[in-house]
C-alpha positions in Angstrom: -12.0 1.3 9.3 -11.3 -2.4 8.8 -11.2 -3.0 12.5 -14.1 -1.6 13.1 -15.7 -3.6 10.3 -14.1 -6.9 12.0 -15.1 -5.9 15.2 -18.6 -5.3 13.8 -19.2 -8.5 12.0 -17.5 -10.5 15.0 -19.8 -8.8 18.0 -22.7 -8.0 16.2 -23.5 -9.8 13.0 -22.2 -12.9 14.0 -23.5 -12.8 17.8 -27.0 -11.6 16.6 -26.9 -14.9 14.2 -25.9 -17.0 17.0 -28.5 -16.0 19.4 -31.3 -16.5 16.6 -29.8 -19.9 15.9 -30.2 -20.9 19.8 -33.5 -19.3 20.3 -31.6 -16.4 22.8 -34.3 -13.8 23.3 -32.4 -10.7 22.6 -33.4 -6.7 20.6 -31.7 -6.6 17.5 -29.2 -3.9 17.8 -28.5 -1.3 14.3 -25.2 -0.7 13.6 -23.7 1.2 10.8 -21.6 -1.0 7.9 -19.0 0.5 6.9 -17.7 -1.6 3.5 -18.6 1.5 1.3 -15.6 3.4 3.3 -13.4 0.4 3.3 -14.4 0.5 -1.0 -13.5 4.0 -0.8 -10.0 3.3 1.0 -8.8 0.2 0.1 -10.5 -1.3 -3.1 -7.7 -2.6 -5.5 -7.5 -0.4 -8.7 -9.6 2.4 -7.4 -9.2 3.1 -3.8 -6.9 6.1 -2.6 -4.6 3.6 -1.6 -4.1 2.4 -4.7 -4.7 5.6 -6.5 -1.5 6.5 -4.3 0.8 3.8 -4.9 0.1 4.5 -8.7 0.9 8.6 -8.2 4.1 7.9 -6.5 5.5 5.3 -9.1 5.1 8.2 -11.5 7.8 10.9 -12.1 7.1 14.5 -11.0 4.1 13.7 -8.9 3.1 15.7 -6.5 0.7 16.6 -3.6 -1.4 18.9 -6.2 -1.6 16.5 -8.9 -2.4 13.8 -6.6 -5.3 15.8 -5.3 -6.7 16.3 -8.6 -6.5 13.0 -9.7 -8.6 11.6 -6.2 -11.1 14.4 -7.2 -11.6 12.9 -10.4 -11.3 9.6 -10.0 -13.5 9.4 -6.6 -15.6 12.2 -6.4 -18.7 10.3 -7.7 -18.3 8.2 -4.6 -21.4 8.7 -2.0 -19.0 8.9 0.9 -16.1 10.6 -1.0 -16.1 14.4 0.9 -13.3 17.1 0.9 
């Protein structure tokens, strides 16, 4: 996901800007941002990476427990599905 978000802002974001900048006639192409999945992922405190790192510094964690505690802790995310 975060090379696809680099490789997003690189060809089209930034390559849309430039062209506007130098007059380029071009068509504005839509692409899909995907920062809430990144959030979702990789934000420090609350993503599942973190959420993950925290389970496995605890004693007697497990796969079940750490399943219940993403459910609770993510499930009010809009792109959070399981």
């Amino acid at each position: 996901e975060a090379l696809q978000q680099q490789f997003n802002r690189y060809v089209f974001k930034l390559e849309q800007q430039e062209y506007e900048k130098e007059g380029i006639m071009w068509k504005f192409i839509s692409f899909p941002d995907n920062q809430d999945v990144l959030d979702l992922i990789d934000m420090k405190h609350t993503g599942i990476m973190a959420l993950l790192d925290e389970q496995c510094i605890l004693p007697r964690s497990n796969d079940t427990k750490f399943t219940r505690y993403i459910y609770a802790r993510c499930d009010h995310h809009p792109r959070f599905r399981a």
